[in-house]
DRENDO-1510 file (C-alpha; in Angstrom, 1 decimal, always signed):
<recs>
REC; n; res; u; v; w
REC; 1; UNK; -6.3; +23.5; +55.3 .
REC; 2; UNK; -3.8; +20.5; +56.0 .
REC; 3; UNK; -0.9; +20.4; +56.0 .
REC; 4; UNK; -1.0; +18.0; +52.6 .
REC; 5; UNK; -3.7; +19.3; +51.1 .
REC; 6; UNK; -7.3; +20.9; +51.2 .
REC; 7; UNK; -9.9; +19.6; +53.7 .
REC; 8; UNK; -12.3; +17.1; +53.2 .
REC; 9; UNK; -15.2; +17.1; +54.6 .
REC; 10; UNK; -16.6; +13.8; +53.7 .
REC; 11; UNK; -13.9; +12.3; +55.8 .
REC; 12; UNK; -14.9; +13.9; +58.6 .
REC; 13; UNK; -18.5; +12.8; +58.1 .
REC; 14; UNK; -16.9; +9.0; +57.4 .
REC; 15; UNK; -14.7; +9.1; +60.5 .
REC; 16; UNK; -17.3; +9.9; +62.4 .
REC; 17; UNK; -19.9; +7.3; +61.0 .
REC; 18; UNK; -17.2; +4.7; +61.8 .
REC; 19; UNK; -16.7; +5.7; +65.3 .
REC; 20; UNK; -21.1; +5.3; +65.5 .
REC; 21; UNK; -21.1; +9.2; +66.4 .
REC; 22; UNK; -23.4; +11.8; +66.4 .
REC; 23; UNK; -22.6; +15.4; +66.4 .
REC; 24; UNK; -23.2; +15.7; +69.5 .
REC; 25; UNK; -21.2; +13.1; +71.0 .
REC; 26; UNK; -18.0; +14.1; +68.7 .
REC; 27; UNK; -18.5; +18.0; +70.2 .
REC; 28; UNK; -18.1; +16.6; +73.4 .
REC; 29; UNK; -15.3; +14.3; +72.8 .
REC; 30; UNK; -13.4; +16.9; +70.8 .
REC; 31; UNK; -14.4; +19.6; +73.1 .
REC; 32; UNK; -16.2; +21.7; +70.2 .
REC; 33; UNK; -19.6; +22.9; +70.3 .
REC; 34; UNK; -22.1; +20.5; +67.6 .
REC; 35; UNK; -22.5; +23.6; +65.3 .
REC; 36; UNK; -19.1; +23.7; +64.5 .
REC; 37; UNK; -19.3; +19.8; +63.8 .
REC; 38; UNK; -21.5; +20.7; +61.2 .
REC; 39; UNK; -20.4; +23.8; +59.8 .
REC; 40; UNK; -16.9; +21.6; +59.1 .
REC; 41; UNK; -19.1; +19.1; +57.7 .
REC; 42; UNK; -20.9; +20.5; +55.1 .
REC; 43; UNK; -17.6; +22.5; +53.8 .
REC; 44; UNK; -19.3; +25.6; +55.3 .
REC; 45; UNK; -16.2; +26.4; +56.9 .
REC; 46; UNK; -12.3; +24.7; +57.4 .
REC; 47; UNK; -11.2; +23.7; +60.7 .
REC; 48; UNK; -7.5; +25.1; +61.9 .
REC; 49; UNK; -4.7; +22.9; +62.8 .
REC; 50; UNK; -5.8; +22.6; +66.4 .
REC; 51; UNK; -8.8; +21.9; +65.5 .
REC; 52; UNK; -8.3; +19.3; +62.9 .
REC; 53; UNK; -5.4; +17.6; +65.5 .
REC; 54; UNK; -8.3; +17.9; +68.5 .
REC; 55; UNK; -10.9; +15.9; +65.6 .
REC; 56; UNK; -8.6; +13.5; +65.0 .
REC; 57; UNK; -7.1; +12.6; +68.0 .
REC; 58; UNK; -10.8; +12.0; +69.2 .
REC; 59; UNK; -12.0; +10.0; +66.5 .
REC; 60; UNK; -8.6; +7.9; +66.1 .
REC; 61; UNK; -7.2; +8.7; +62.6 .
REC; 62; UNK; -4.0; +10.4; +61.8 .
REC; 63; UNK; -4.3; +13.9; +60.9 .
REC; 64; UNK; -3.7; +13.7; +57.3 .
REC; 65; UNK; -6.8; +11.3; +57.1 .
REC; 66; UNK; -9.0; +14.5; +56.3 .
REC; 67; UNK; -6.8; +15.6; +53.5 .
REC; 68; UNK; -8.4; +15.5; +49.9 .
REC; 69; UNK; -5.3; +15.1; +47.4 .
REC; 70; UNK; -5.5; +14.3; +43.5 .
REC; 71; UNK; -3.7; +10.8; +44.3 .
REC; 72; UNK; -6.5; +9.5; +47.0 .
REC; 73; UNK; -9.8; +8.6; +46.1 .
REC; 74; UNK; -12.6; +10.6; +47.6 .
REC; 75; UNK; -15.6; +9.0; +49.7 .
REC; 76; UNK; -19.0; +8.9; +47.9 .
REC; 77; UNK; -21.9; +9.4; +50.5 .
REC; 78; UNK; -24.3; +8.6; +48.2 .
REC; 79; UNK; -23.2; +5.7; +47.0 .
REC; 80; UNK; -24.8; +3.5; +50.0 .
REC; 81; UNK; -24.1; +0.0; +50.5 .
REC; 82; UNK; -26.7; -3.0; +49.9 .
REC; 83; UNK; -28.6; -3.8; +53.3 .
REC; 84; UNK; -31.1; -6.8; +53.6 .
REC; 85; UNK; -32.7; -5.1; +56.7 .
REC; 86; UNK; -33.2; -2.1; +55.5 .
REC; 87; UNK; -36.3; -1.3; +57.1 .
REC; 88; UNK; -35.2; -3.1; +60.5 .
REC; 89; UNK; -31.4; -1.6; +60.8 .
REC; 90; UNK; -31.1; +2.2; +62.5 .
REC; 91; UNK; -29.7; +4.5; +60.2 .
REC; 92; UNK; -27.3; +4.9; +62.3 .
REC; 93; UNK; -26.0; +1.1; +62.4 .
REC; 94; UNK; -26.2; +1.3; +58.6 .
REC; 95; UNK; -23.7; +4.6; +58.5 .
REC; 96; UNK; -21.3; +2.7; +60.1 .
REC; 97; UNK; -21.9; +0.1; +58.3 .
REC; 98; UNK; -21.0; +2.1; +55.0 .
REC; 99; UNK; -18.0; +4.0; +57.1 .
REC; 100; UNK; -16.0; +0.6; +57.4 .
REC; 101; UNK; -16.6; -0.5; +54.4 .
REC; 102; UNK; -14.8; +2.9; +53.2 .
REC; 103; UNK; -12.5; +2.6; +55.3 .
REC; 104; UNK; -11.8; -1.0; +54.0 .
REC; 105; UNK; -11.1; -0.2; +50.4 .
REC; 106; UNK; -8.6; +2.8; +51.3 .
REC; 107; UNK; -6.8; +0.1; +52.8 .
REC; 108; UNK; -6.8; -2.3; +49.9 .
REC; 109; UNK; -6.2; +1.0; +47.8 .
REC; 110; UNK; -3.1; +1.3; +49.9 .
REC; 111; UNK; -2.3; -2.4; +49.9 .
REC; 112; UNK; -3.0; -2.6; +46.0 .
REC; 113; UNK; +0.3; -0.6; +45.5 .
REC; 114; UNK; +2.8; -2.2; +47.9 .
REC; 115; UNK; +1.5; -6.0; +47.7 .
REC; 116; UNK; +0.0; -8.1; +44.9 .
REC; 117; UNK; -3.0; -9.2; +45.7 .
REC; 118; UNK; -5.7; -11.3; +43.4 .
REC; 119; UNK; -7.2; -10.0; +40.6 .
REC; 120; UNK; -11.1; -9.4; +40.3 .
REC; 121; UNK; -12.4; -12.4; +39.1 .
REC; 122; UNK; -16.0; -12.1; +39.5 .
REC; 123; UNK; -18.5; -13.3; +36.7 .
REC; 124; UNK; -21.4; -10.9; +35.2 .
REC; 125; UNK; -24.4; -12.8; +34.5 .
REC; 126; UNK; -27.3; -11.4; +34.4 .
REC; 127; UNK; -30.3; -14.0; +34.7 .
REC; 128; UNK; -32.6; -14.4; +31.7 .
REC; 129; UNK; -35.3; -15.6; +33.6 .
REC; 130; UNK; -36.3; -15.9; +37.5 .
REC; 131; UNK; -36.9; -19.3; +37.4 .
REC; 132; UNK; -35.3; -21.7; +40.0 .
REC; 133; UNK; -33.8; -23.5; +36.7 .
REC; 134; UNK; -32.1; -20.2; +35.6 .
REC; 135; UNK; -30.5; -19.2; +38.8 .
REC; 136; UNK; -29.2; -22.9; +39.4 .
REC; 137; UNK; -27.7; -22.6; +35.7 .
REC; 138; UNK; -26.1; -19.7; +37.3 .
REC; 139; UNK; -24.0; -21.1; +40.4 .
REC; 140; UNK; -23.5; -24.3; +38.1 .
REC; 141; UNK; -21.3; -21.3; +35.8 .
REC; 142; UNK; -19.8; -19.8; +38.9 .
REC; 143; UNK; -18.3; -22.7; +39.8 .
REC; 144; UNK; -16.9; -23.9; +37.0 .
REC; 145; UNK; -15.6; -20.5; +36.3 .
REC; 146; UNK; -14.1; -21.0; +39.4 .
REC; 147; UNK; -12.9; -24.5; +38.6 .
REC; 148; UNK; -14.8; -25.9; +42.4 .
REC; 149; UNK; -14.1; -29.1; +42.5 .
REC; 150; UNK; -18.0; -31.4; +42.6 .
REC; 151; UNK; -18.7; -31.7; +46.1 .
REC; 152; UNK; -18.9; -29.6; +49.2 .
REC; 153; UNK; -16.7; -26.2; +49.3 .
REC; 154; UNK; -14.0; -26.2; +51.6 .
REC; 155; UNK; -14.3; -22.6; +52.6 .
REC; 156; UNK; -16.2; -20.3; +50.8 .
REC; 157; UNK; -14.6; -17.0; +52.0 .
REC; 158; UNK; -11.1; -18.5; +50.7 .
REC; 159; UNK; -12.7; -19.1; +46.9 .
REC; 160; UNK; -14.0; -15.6; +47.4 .
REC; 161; UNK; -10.8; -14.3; +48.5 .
REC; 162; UNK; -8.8; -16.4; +45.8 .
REC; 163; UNK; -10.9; -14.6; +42.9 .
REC; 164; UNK; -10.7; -11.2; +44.3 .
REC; 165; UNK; -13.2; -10.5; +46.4 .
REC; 166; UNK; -11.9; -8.4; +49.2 .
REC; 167; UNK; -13.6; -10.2; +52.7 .
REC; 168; UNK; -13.6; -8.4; +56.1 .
REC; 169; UNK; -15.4; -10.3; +59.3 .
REC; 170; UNK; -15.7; -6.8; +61.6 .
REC; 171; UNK; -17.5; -5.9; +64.8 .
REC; 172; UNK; -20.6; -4.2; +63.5 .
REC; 173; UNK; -21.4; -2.6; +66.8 .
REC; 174; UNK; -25.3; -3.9; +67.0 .
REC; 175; UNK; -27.4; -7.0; +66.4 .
REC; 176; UNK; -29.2; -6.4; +63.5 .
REC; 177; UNK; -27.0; -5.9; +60.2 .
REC; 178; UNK; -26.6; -8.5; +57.9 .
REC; 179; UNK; -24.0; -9.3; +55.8 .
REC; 180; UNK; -23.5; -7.1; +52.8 .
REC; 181; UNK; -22.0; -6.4; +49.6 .
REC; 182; UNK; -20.9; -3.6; +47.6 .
REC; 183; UNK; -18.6; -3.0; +44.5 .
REC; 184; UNK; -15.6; -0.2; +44.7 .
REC; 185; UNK; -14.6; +0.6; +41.1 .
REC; 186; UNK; -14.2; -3.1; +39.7 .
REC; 187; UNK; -13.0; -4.6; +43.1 .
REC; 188; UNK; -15.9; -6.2; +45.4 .
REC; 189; UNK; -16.0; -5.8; +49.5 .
REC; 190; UNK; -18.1; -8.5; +51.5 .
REC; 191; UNK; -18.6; -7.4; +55.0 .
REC; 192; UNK; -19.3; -9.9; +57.5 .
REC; 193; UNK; -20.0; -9.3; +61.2 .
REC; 194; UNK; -17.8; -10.7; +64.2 .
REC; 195; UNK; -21.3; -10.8; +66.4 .
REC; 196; UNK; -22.7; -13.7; +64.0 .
REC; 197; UNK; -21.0; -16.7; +65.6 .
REC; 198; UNK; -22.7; -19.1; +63.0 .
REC; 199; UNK; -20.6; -20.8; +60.5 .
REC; 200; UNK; -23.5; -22.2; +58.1 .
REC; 201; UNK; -24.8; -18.7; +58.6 .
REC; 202; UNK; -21.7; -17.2; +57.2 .
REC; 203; UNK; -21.1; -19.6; +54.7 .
REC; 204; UNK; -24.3; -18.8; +53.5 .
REC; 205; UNK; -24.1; -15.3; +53.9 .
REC; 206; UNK; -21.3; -14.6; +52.0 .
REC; 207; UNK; -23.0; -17.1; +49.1 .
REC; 208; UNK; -25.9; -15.0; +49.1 .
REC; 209; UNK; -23.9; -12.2; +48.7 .
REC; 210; UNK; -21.6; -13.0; +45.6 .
REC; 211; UNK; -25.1; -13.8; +44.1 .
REC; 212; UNK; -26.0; -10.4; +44.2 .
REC; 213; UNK; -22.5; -9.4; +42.8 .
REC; 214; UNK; -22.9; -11.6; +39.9 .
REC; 215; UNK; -26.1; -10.8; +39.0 .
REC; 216; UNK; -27.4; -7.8; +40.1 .
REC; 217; UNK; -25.7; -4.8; +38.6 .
REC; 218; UNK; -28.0; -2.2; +40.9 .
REC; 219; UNK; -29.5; -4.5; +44.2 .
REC; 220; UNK; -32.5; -2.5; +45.3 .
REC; 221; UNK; -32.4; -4.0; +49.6 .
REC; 222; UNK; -36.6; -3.2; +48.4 .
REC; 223; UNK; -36.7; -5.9; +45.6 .
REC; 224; UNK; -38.0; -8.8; +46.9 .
REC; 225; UNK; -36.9; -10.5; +43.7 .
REC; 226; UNK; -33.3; -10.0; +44.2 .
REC; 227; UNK; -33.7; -11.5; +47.3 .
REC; 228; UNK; -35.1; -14.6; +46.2 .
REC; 229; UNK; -32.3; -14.9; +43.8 .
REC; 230; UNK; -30.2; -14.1; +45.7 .
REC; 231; UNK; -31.1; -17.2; +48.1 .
REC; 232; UNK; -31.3; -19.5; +45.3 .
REC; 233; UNK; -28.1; -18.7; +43.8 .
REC; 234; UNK; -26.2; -19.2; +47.5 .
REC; 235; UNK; -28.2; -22.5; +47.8 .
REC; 236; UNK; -27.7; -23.6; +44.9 .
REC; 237; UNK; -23.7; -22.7; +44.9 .
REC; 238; UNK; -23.2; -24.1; +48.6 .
REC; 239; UNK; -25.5; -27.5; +47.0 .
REC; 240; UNK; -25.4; -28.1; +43.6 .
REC; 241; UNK; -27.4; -29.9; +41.8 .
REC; 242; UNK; -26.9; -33.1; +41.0 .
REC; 243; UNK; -24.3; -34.0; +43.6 .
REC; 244; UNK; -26.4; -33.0; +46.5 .
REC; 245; UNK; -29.6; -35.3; +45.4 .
REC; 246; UNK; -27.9; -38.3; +47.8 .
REC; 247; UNK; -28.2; -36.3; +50.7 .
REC; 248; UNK; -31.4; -34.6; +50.6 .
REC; 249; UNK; -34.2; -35.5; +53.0 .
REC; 250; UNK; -37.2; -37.7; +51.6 .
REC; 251; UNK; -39.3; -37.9; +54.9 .
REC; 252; UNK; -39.6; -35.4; +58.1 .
REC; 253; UNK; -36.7; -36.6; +60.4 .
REC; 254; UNK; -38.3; -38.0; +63.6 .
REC; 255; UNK; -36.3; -38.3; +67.3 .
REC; 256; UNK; -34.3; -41.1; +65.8 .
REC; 257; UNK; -33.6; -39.9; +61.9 .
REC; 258; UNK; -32.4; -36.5; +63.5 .
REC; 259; UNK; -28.9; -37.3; +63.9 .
REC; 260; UNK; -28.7; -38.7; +60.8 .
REC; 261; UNK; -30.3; -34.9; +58.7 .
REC; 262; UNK; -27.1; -33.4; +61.2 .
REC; 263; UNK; -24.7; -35.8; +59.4 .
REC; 264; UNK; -25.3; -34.5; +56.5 .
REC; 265; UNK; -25.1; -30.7; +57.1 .
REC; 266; UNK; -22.4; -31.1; +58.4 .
REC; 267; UNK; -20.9; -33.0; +55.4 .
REC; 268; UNK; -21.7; -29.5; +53.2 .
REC; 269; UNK; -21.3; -27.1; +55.6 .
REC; 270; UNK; -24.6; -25.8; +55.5 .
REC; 271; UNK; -27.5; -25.8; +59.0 .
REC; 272; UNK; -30.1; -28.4; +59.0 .
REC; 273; UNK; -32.6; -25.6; +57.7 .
REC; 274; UNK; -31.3; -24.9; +54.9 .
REC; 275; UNK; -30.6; -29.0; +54.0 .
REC; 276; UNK; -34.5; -29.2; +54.6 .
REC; 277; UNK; -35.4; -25.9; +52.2 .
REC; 278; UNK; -33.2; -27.3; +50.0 .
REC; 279; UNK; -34.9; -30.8; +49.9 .
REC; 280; UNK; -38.5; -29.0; +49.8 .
REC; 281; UNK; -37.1; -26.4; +46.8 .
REC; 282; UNK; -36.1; -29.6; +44.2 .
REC; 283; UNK; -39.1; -31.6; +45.5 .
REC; 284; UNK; -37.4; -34.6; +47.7 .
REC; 285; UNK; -39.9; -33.4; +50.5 .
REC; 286; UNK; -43.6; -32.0; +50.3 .
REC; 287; UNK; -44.6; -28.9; +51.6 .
REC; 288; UNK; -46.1; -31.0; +54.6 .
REC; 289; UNK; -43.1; -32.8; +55.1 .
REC; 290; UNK; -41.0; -29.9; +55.6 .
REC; 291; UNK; -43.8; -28.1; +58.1 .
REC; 292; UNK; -43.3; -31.3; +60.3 .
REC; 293; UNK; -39.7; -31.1; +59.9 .
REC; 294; UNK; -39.7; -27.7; +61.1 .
REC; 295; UNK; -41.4; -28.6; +63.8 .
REC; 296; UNK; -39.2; -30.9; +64.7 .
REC; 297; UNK; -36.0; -28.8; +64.5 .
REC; 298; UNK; -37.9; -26.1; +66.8 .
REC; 299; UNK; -39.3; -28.9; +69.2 .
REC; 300; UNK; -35.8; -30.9; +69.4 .
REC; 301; UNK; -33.5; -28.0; +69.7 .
REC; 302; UNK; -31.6; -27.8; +66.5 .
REC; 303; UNK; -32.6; -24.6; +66.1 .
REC; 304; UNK; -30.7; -22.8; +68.9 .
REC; 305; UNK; -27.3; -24.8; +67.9 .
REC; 306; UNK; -27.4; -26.1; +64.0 .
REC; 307; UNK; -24.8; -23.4; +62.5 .
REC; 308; UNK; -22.7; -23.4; +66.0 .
REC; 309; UNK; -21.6; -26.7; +65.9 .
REC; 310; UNK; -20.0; -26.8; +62.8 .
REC; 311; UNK; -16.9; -24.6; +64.5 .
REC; 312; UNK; -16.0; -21.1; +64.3 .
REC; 313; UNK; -16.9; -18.9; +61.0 .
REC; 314; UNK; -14.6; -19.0; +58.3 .
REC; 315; UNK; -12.3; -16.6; +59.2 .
REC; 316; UNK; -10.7; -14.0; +56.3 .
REC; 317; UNK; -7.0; -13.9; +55.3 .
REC; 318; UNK; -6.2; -11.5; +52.4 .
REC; 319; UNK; -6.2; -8.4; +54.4 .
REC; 320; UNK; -4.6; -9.9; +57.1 .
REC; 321; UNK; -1.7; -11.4; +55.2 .
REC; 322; UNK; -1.1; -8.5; +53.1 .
REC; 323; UNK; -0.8; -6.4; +56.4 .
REC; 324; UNK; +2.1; -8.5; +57.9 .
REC; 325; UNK; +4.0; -8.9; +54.4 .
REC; 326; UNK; +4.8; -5.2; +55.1 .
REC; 327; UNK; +6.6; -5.9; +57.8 .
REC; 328; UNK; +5.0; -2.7; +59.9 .
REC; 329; UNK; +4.1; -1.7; +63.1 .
REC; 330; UNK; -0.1; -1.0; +62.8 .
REC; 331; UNK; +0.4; +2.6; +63.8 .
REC; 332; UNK; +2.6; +3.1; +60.7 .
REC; 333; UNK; +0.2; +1.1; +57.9 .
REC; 334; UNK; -2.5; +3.2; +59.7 .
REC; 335; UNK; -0.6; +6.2; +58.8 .
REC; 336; UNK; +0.4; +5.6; +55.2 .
REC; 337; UNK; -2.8; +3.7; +54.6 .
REC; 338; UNK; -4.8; +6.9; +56.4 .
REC; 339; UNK; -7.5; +4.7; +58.3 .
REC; 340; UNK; -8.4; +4.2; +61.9 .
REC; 341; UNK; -6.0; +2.7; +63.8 .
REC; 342; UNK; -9.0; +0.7; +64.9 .
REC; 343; UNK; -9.7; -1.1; +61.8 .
REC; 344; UNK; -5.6; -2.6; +61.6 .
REC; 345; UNK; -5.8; -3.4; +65.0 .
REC; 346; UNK; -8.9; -5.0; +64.6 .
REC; 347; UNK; -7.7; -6.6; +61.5 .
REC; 348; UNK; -4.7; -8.3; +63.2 .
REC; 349; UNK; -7.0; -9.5; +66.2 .
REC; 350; UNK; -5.2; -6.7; +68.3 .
REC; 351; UNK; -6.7; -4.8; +70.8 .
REC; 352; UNK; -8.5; -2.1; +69.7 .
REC; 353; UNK; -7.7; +1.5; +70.9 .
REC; 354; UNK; -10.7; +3.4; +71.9 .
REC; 355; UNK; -10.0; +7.0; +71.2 .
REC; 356; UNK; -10.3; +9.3; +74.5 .
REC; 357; UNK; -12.1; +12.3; +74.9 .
REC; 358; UNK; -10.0; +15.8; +74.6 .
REC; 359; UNK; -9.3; +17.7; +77.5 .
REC; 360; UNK; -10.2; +21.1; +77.2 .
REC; 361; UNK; -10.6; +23.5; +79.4 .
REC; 362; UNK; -14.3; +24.3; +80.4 .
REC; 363; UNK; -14.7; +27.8; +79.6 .
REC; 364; UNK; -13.1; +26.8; +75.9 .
REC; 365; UNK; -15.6; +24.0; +75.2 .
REC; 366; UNK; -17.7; +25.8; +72.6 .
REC; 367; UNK; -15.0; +27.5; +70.5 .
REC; 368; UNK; -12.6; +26.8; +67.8 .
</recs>
């Protein structure tokens, strides 16, 4: 037991995830033995105070963080977030994965009653059909839901922000994780990852993504369908039809036409690859044509910097702001909120503490 309340062990499982753990590696950090770790786990048995303070300390959370009270919302861990690489992404990257976003919403849960921040403003709509027409129909209603102004979005994590969406751009701790999505009660967390230095990337990351939240009630990371639609819907949002016709590509770029295909990427923030899918998807360019212009792109090196040079990712703002309107150190939000430290820190672009292992005495390093 805590001193608040009974223990939870889904936090501990969480807290552990977050801190890309195994069992193993938290026994020796916390100077338990790894049958304990799972004993405590599974609810088997409840850690004492030391115990609980030893846990904490080594996985950088405030004691009270493994309390379960009527007034905090309790961790699901079944309800698992939606990952495009499912097959490619170790379980373990994907636990973590799931971890921060947890860890996420108890901080907006926490920020929800001290700071107003934007409703949920996210439109349902299922597609009748899953026809390019249908999906394009789609965006076309997002946006003017949205009231985007014809043309090129500005920054596409700040519309997302502005209607609600909560955004986060963390480390992710490995290569392979793409961004993801997943709804918490009738507010929706985007993750993106720090590692993906690739603004037209992002942008289109976190289009593809509020596709799925608008029209996929249950994404199945299997259905290849959802994926497609998922794709259309971000291109089509990012380039909407008619206003991107103008700048679409009629002819493979050669050596010389190049500069001019970058031109105007960079005009709608998208890469150069996606321009040219985009050209080939409404029929401005062949299926040949776009083969040679893929060549091209490989051959003339637009591949290695397209998304790069369009600056740094967009960067996120809610959480951020709503941190410093409460005036707080990070230790103190990270108490009241009952997160990582960490994830404030990291939040703030601080430098993040790295918990250190307990010192115990040898001859005390398998008991409790």
């Amino acid at each position: 037991m805590t001193a608040g309340g009974a223990f939870d062990p889904r936090r501990l499982t969480i807290a552990r995830w977050a801190a890309s753990l195994t069992k193993r590696d938290l026994a020796e950090r916390s100077g338990l033995s790894p049958a304990s770790i799972t004993q405590y786990e599974a609810g088997r048995t409840l850690p004492p105070a030391a115990t609980l303070a030893k846990l904490a300390l080594a996985l950088g959370v405030p004691v009270a963080y493994f309390e379960r009270r009527n007034d905090r919302r309790r961790p699901d861990l079944t309800a698992r977030s939606y990952f495009r690489s499912l097959r490619s992404t170790p379980q373990r990257e994907r636990d973590r994965a799931d971890a921060l976003a947890e860890h996420v919403f108890d901080l907006v849960d926490h920020l929800d009653r001290l700071v107003t921040l934007p409703r949920p403003n996210i439109p349902q709509i299922a597609p009748r059909s899953t026809t390019r027409e249908e999906i394009e129909r789609i965006a076309s209603e997002v946006r003017q839901a949205w009231d985007v102004p014809d043309g090129p979005i500005a920054n596409v994590v700040r519309l997302l922000e502005a209607n609600g969406a909560v955004v986060a751009r963390l480390h992710s701790g490995g290569s392979r994780l793409d961004a993801f999505s997943r709804w918490f009660g009738d507010r929706p967390l985007i993750l993106l990852w720090a590692e993906k230095a690739d603004k037209a990337r992002s942008r289109f990351d976190a289009a593809h993504e509020l596709g799925h939240l608008v029209m996929h009630t249950d994404p199945d990371p299997l259905d290849r369908e959802q994926e497609r639609q998922a794709n259309m819907f971000a291109s089509a949002f990012l380039m909407p039809m008619p206003q991107i016709k103008p700048y679409l590509v009629a002819r493979a770029p050669t050596l010389s036409t190049w500069p001019e295909v970058m031109q105007r990427r960079q005009h709608w923030g998208v890469s150069a690859k996606a321009l040219l899918y985009r050209s080939r998807e409404i029929g401005t360019l062949n299926e040949p044509g776009h083969r040679r212009a893929m060549i091209g792109y490989n051959k003339y090196g637009y591949a290695k910097r397209d998304g790069t040079e369009l600056g740094p990712p967009e960067s996120p703002l809610l959480l951020t702001r709503a941190i410093e309107a409460l005036g707080e150190d990070s230790q103190k939000i990270a108490g009241d909120a009952l997160v990582p430290l960490a994830l404030i820190a990291e939040l703030l672009s601080q430098p993040v503490p790295v918990p250190s292992p307990v010192p115990v005495p040898a001859r005390s390093l398998h008991s409790v």
